[in-house]
C-alpha positions in Angstrom: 3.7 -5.2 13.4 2.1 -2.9 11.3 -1.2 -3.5 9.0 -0.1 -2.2 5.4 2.8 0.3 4.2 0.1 2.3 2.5 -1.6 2.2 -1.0 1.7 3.2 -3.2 3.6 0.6 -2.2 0.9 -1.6 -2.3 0.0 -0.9 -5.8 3.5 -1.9 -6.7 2.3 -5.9 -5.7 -0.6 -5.3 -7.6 1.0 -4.2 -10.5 2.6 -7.8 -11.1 -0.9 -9.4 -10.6 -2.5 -7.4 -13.3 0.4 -8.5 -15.7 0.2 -11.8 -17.8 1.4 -14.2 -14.7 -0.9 -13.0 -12.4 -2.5 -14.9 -9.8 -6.1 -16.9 -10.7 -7.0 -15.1 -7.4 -7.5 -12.1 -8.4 -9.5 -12.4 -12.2 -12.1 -10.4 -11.1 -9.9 -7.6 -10.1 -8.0 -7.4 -13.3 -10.8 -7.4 -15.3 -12.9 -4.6 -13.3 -9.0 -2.8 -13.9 -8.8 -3.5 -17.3 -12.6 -1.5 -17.6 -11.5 1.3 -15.4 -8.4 1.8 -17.6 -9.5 2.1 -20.8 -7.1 3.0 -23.3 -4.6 3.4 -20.7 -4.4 -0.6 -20.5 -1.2 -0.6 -22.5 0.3 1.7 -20.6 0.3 0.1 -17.4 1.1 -3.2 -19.3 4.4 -2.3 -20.3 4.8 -1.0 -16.7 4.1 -4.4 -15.7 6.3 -6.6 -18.0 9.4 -3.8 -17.4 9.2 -4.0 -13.4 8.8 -6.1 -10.7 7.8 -4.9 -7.6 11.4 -4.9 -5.9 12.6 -2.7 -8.7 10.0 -0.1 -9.0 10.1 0.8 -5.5 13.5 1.7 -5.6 12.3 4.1 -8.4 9.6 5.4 -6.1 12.4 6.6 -3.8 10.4 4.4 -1.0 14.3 3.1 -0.2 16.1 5.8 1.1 19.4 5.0 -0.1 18.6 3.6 -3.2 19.2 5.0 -6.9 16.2 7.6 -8.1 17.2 6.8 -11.6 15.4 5.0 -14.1 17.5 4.2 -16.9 19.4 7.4 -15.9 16.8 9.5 -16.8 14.9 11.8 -14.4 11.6 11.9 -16.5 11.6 8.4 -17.2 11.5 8.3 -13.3 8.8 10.5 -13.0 7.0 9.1 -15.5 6.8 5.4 -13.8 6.2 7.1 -10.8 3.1 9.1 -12.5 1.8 5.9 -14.3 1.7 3.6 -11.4 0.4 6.7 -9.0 -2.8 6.6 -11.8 -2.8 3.0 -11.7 -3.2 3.0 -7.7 -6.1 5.2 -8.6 -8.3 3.0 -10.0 -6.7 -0.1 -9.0 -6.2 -0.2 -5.3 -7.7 3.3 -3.8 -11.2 2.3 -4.7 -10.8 -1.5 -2.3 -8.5 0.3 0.2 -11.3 0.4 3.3 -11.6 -3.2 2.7 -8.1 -4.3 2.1 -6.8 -1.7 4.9 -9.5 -3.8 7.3 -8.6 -7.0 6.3 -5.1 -6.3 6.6 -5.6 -4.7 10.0 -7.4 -8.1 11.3 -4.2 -10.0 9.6 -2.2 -7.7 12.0 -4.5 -8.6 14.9 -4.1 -11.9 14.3 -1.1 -12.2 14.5 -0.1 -10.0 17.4 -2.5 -12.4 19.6 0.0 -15.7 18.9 2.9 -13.6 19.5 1.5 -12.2 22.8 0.4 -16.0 23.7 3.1 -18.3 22.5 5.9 -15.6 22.0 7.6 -14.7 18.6 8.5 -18.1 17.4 5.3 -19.2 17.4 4.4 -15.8 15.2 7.2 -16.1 12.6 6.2 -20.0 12.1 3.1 -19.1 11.1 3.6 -16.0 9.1 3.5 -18.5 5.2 4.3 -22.0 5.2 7.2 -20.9 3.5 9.0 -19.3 6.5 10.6 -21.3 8.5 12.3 -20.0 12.1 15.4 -21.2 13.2 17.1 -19.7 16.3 18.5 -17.0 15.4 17.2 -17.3 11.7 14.0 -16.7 9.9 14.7 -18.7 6.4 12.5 -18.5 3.3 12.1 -21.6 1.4 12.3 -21.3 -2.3 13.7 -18.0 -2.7 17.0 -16.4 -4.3 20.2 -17.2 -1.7 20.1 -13.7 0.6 21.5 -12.8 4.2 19.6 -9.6 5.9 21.2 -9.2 8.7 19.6 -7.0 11.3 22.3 -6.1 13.5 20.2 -5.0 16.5 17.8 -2.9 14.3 15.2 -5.0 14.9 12.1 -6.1 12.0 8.9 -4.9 11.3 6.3 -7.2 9.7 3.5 -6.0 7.0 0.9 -8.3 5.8 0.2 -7.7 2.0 -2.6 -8.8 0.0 -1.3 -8.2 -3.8 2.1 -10.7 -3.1 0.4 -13.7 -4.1 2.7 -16.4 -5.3 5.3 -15.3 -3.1 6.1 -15.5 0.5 7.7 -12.2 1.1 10.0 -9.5 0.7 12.5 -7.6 2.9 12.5 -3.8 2.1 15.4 -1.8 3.6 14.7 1.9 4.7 11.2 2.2 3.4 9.1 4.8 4.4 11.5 6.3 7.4 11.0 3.4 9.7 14.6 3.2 9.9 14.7 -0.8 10.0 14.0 -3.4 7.3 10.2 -3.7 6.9 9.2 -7.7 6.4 6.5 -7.9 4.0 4.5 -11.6 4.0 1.8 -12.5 1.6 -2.1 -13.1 2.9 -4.0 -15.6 1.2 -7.2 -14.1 -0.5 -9.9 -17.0 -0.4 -12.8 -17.4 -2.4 -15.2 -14.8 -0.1 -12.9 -11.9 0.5 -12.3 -12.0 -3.1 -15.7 -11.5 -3.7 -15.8 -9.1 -1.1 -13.2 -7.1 -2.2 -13.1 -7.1 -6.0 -17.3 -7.1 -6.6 -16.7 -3.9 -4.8 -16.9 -1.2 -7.2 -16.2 2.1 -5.2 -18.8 4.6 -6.5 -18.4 6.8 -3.6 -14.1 6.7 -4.0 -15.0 8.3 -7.8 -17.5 10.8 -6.7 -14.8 11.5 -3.7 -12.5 12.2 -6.3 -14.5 14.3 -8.2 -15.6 16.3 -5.2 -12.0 16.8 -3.7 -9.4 15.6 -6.6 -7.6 12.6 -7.0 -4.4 13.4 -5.0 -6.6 14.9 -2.0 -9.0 12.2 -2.1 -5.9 9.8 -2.0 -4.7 12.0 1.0 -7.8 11.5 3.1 -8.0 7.8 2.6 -4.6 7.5 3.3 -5.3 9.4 7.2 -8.3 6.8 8.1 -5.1 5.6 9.9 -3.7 8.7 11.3 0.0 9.9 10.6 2.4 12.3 9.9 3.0 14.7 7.3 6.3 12.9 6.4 4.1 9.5 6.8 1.8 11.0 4.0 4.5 12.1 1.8 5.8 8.9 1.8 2.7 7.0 1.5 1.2 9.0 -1.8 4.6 9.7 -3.2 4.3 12.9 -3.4 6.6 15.9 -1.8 6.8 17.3 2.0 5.5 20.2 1.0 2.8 18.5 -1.2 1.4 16.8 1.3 1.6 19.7 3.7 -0.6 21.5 1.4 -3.1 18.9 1.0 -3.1 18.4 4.7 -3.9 21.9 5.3 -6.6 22.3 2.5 -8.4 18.8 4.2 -8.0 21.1 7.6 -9.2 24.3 6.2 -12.3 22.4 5.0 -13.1 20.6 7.9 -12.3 17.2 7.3 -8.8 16.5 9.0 -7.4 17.6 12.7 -4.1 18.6 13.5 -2.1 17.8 16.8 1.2 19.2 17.2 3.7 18.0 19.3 7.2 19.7 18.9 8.2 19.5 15.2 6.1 16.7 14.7 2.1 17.3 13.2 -0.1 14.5 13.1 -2.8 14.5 11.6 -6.4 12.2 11.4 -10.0 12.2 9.9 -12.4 14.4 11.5 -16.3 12.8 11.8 -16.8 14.8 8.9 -14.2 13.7 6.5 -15.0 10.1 7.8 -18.9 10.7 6.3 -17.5 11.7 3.6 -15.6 8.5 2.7 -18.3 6.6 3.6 -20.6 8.7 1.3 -21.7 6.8 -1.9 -24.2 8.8 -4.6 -27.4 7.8 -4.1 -29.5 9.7 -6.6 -28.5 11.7 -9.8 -28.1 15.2 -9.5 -28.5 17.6 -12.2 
């Protein structure tokens, strides 16, 4: 198990609850959005009504061996991947300490059933709509489709944004080389306060201070990973994220460990100060 696939691919959940059939849940969140937006509202709209989530992050290359085309053009491509990339910005980077946490005590959770009453007991309680059946986990309600895992094993992923859904199965994301389960969490009536009353002053002035992309990059390593990990997480190239990651370095805010051809790479106790900064007085 795993607690979240990162803020990108997240953002492509979200992106259906901002649209016209999104979820009561999360009315506070779309209209703090909405404000952030601005004239870019339509934008993002038309995003929203083109896509769903299973066929934007196909265009995201997320899915190794899927089609990078949109409509068979490259900049259209780049252009979805741009818009929902600005729409992460406002509408998921600025929770994503929260969300990351909640998630992460999801994951926690869930690891203790397993480890007490084994995996049955785990994928039972997963949604009410799962339902395991030796040697098949079944989805109730949901299109006729056989995954079959061949030895490769499953990786589970709690998701906040997939409300109204039980789950989806993602093939090659993000290098893990096996299909990636992704189950909806319930958001009740106090984490969505929590959450969405939370207007993430210090994630603009953090953005401000550092840039969007880099002040993406250090949220993203409050969980440590890899360079490759970060690519994949913001979207963005190899040597994109290599850059950023050295920059962060240079400055003092990330460490480095090496092993081989591997680099790994985490908050240092400065860059964690600095996402917990928020402004506190105005400055001339």
């Amino acid at each position: 198990m795993i607690s979240t696939l990162g803020p990108v691919v997240e953002s492509a959940f979200a992106l259906e609850q901002f649209g016209r059939q999104g979820n009561a849940t999360f009315h506070l969140w779309r209209k703090g959005v909405r404000e952030q937006l601005g004239t870019r509202v339509a934008e993002i709209e038309q995003l929203a009504d083109r896509y769903s989530a299973d066929e934007l992050l196909p265009l995201l290359r997320l899915h190794s061996g899927a089609s990078p085309e949109a409509g068979g053009d490259e900049r259209a491509r780049q252009r979805v991947q741009t818009t929902l990339f600005e729409f992460c910005q406002v509408a998921v980077l600025p929770h994503w300490r929260q969300m990351r946490g909640h998630m992460a005590s999801v994951r926690d959770a869930y690891g203790r059933i397993g480890i007490a009453n084994g995996m049955h007991a785990l994928l039972d309680n997963l949604h009410p709509k799962l339902n395991w059946k030796p040697p098949v986990l079944e989805v109730a309600g949901e299109p006729d489709r056989d995954v079959y895992l061949n030895g490769r094993g499953l990786v589970l992923s709690p998701s906040l944004f997939m409300a109204g859904k039980a789950c989806m199965v993602l093939d090659n994301v993000q290098e893990l080389g096996v299909p990636v389960l992704v189950f909806s969490v319930p958001v009740d009536s106090a984490t969505e306060s929590e959450f969405w009353c939370h207007r993430g002053g210090g994630e603009q002035a953090l953005s401000a201070l550092v840039g969007h992309t880099r002040a993406a990059a250090l949220q993203t390593l409050s969980e440590s990973c890899t360079t490759g990990e970060l690519s994949q997480r913001l979207n963005i190239s190899l040597a994109g994220a290599s850059k950023h990651a050295t920059v962060l370095r240079k400055a003092g805010l990330v460490t480095t460990a090496r092993k081989r051809n591997t680099a790994l790479h985490s908050l240092t106790p400065l860059g964690v100060a600095l996402l917990r900064q928020r402004p506190s007085a105005r400055t001339s």
